[in-house]
C-alpha positions as CSV (number, residue, x, y, z in Angstrom):
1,X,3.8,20.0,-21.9
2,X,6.2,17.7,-20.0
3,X,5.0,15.6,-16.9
4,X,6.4,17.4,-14.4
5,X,5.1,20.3,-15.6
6,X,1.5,18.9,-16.1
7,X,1.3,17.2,-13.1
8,X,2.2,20.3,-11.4
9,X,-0.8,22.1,-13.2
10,X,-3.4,19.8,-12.0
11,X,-2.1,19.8,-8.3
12,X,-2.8,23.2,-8.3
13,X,-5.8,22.8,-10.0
14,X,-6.6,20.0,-7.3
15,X,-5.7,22.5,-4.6
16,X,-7.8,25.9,-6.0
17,X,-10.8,24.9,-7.9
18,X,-10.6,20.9,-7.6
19,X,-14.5,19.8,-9.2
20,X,-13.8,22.9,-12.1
21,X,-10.6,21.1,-12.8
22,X,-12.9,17.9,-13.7
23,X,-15.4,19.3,-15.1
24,X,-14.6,22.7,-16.5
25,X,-17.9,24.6,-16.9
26,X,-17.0,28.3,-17.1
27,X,-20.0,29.6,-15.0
28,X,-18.5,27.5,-12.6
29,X,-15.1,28.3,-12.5
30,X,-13.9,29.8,-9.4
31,X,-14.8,26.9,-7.2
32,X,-18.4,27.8,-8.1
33,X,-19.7,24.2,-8.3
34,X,-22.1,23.1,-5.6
35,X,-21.1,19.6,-4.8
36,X,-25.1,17.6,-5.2
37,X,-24.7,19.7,-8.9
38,X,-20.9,18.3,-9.6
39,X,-22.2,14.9,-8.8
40,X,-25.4,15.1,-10.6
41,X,-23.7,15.7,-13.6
42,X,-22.2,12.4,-13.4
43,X,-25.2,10.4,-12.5
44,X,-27.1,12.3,-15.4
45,X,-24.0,11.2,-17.8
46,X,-24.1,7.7,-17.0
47,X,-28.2,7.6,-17.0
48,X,-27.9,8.5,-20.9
49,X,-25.4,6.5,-21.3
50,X,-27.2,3.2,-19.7
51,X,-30.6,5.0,-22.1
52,X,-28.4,5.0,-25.4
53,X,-26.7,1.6,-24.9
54,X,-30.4,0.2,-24.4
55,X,-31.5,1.5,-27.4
56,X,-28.6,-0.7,-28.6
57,X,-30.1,-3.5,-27.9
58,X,-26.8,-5.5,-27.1
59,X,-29.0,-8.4,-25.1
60,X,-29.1,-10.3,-28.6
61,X,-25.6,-10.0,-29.7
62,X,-24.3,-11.1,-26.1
63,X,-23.0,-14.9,-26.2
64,X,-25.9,-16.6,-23.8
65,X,-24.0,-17.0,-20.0
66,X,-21.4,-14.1,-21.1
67,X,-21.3,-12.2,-18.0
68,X,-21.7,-15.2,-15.8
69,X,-18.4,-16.6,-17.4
70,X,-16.3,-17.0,-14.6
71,X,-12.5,-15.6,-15.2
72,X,-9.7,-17.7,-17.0
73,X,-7.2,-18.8,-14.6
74,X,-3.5,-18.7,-15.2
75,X,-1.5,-21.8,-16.2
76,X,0.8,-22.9,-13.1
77,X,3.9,-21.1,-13.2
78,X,6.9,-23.1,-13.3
79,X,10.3,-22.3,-11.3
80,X,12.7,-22.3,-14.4
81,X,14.6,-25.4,-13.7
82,X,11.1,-27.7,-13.7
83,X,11.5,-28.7,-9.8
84,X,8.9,-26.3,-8.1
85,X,5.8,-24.9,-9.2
86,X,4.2,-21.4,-6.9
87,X,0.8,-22.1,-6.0
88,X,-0.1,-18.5,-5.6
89,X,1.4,-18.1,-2.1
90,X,4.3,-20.5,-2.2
91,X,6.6,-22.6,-4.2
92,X,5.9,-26.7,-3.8
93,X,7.8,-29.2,-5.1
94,X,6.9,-30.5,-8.5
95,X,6.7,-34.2,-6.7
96,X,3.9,-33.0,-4.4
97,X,0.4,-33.5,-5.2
98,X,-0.9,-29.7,-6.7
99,X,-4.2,-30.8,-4.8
């Protein structure tokens, strides 16, 4: 199926029977799907989920601090003849303190 074609299929599907299109359940095809059930479906999903990745037990494999790593920043970037340098909102002069 080409995009335009499949992006036409789930606009319709958007339009007609929007939360079947998501989750197709074929009792609840038809726009059948009360909304508290469509989004129970996903809470339930993701409580079993969280239960199975317990059972894991990831804790002892983590790195200690992992998730309180703070992210990497990028290196300066560099106009391409050396002079300026963009500090995230402007270029400064390389001669200029990057304090």
């Amino acid at each position: 199926m080409r995009l335009p074609r499949l992006q036409k299929a789930w606009n319709e599907a958007g339009k007609t029977d929007p939360y079947w299109a998501v989750l197709s359940d074929p009792q609840k095809k038809g726009n059948r799907w009360k909304i508290d059930e469509f989004f129970q479906t996903g809470i339930s999903e993701i409580d079993a989920l969280m239960r199975d990745l317990d059972a894991l037990d990831l804790e002892d494999l983590a790195e200690p601090g992992l998730h309180a790593r703070p992210p990497e920043t990028a290196p300066p970037q560099y106009s391409p003849d050396g002079q300026w340098w963009w500090d995230g909102q402007r270029w400064i002069p390389t001669s200029q303190s990057r304090a």
